[in-house]
N, C-alpha and C positions, 0 to 999 in steps of 0.2 A: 887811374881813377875810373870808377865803376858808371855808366849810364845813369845808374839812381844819384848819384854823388853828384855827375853832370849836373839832373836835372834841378838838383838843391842849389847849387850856386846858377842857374841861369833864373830859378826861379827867384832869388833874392838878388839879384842886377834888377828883374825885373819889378820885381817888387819898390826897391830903392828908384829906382827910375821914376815910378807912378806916384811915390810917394811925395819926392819933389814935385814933380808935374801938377799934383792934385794938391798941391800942401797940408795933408792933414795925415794922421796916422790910423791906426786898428791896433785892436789888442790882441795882446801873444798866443789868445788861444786860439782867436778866430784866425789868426796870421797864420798859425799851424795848421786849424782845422784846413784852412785855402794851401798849403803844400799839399795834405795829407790828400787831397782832390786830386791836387796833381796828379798826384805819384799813384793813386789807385786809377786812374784814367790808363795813367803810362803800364800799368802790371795788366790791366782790361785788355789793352790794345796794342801792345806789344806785337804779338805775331804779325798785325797786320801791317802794322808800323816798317817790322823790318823787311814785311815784301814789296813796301810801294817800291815801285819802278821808276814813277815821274811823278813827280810833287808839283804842286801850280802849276798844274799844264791848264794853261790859257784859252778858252774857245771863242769863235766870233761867229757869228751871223750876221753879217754885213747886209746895208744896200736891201733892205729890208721894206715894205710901201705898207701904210696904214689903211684904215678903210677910206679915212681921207684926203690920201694922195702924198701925206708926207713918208719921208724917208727916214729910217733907223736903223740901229746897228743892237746885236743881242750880244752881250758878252758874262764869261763867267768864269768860274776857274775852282778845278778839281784836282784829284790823285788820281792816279792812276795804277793796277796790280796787274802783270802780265804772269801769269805761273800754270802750269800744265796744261796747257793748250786752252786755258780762260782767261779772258780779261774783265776785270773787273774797274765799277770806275764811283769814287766818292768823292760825296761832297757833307765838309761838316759842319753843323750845326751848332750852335748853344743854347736853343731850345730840349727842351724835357723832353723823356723819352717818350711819357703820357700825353704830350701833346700833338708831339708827330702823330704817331697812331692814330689818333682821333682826328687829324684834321692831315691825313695824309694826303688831299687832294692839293693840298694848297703846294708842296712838293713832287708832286708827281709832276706838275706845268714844267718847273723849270731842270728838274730833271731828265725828261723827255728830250728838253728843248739840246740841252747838251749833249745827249745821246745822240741825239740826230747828225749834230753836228761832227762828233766825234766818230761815230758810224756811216751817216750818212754820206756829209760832205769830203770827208776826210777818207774814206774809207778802208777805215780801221774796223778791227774783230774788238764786238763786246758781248758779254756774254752776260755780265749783269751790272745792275744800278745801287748803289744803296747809301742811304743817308745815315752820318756816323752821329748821331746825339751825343754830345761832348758835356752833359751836364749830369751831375748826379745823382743817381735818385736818393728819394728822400730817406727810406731808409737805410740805406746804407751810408748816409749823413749820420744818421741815426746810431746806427754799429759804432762808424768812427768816433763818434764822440762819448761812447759808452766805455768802448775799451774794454769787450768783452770781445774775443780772439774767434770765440765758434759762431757767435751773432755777425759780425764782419767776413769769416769765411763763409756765411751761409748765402748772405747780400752781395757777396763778389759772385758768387756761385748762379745765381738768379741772373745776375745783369744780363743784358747782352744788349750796347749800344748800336745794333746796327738794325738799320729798317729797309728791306729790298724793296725798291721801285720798279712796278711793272713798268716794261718798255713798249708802247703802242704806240709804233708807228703811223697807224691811220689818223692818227688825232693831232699830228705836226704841224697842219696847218690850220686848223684852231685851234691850236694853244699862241701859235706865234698871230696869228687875229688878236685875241685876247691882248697881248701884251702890244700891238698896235690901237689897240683902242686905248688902254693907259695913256699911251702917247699922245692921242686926241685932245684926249679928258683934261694934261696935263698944259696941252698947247694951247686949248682953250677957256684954260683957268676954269675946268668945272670940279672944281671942287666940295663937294657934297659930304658936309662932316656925318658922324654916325649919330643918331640918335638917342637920345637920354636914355631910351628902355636897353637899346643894343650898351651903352658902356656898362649900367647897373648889372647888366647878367655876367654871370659865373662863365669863368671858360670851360670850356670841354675839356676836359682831359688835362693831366696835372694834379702834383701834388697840391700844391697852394690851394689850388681852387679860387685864383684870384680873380674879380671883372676884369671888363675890358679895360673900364677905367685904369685902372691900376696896373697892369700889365700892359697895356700900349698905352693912353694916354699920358701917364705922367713920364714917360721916357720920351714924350714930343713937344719940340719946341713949339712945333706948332695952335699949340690947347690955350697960349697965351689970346687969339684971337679967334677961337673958337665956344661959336656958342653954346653947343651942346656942352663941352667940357667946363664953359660957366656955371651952366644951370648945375649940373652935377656938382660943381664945389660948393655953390648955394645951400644947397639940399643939405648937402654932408656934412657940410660945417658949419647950419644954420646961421644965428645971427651974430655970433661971437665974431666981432671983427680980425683979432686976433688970430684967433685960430684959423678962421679966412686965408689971412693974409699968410700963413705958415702955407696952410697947405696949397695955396694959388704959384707959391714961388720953389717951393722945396721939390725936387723930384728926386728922395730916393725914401725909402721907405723908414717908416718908424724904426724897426730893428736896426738898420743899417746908419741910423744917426744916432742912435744910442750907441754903437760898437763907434762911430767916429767920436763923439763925445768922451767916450770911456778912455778908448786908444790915447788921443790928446791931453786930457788931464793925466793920465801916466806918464807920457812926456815930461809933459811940465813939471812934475812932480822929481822925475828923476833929474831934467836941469838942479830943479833948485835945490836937491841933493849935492848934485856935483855941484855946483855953485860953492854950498856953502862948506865942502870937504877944501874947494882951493884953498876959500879965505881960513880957514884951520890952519891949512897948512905955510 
């Protein structure tokens, strides 16, 4: 059995897995269209795939003091590529390729912080950083679903899921400040939601071009007692209580409850097919 063959049966265990776990289904195209992700991710990344060296390598920054006197520990966990006298060291993502870029700073913290420790503490050779974007772009969604052969090799040709992170050393101990203030913030319950204007704005970078709202807050449990994420369902789903109450509780998106909607009644449909081929027979 060939690696791509592998990767079809590990990706329908997985699939069946989720499917019980979640109890609902998707439909055949979009179940393919999510292998054919796979599988063009695994033909993207192949070469790098088969140099890693150490997979989950584990880091800690232990024993750590905030500005206010408490104590923490930084932990995280990457790949690792040791080949011609470089070592290289990643960590991946399932954020878009458009959005790293544009908001590279938010990844540079905590990849530094692993550097350090992988360099620093540990003192190992690294020679570079880089963040692997594991999600697809959009148009080469677009290719695949076209099924035109030169439009798909042209979008493989383009890709390139990797983002180098500069390593700056001088900056190790405010970046690890930073993440001791989280701590504070966190200990002393100051939690400061975002503001109505910041969820309404467009993100930076991305295909979607979706808000904040919608890209972070409805993927948080939290938004149930949050008041900016109230005002904002108000707004959006003025007075239709209905609709209200759809969107207050649902956290995935219109497309993607249509594709579970659609997936499920084909179910069903196909039971009561076999159902009634039994009683035929």
């Amino acid at each position: 059995m060939n690696i791509e063959e592998r990767i079809k049966d590990y990706f329908e265990l997985n699939y069946e897995m989720m499917r019980y776990e979640a109890g609902h289904d998707i439909t055949a195209d979009i179940r393919e269209l999510a292998f054919k992700q796979v599988l063009y991710y695994w033909r993207k990344m192949q070469d790098v795939a088969e140099r890693i060296t150490e997979t989950e390598v584990k880091l800690s920054l232990p024993d750590q003091v905030s500005p206010e006197g408490r104590r923490f520990n930084i932990e995280g966990v990457v790949d690792i590529v040791r080949e011609d006298n470089e070592t290289y060291m990643y960590d991946l993502k399932t954020h878009d390729l458009d959005y790293i870029r544009h908001n590279i700073d938010l990844y540079e913290k905590q990849l530094n912080i692993y550097a350090h420790i992988w360099k620093g503490l540990r003192g190992n050779r690294l020679d570079h950083s880089c963040i692997i974007s594991t999600a697809i772009p959009a148009r080469l969604k677009d290719a695949i679903r076209s099924g035109d052969e030169n439009f798909e090799k042209a979008e493989m040709d383009k890709w390139n899921p990797l983002v180098e992170i500069k390593l700056q050393q001088e900056r190790i101990n405010l970046l690890i400040n930073d993440f001791g203030t989280v701590v504070d913030d966190i200990e002393n319950s100051r939690f400061s939601p975002s503001s109505l204007k910041q969820l309404k704005e467009k993100a930076v970078g991305g295909y979607s071009k979706e808000n904040y709202a919608t890209r972070v807050c409805r993927n948080c449990d939290a938004r149930y007692s949050c008041s900016s994420y109230r005002e904002y369902a108000a707004q959006t789903q003025g007075k239709n209580l209905y609709n209200f109450k759809q969107f207050w509780l649902d956290p995935i998106s219109d497309v993607e409850q249509e594709e579970w909607l659609e997936g499920n009644i084909n179910n069903e449909q196909l039971e009561i097919s076999a159902n009634a081929a039994d009683e035929l027979d």
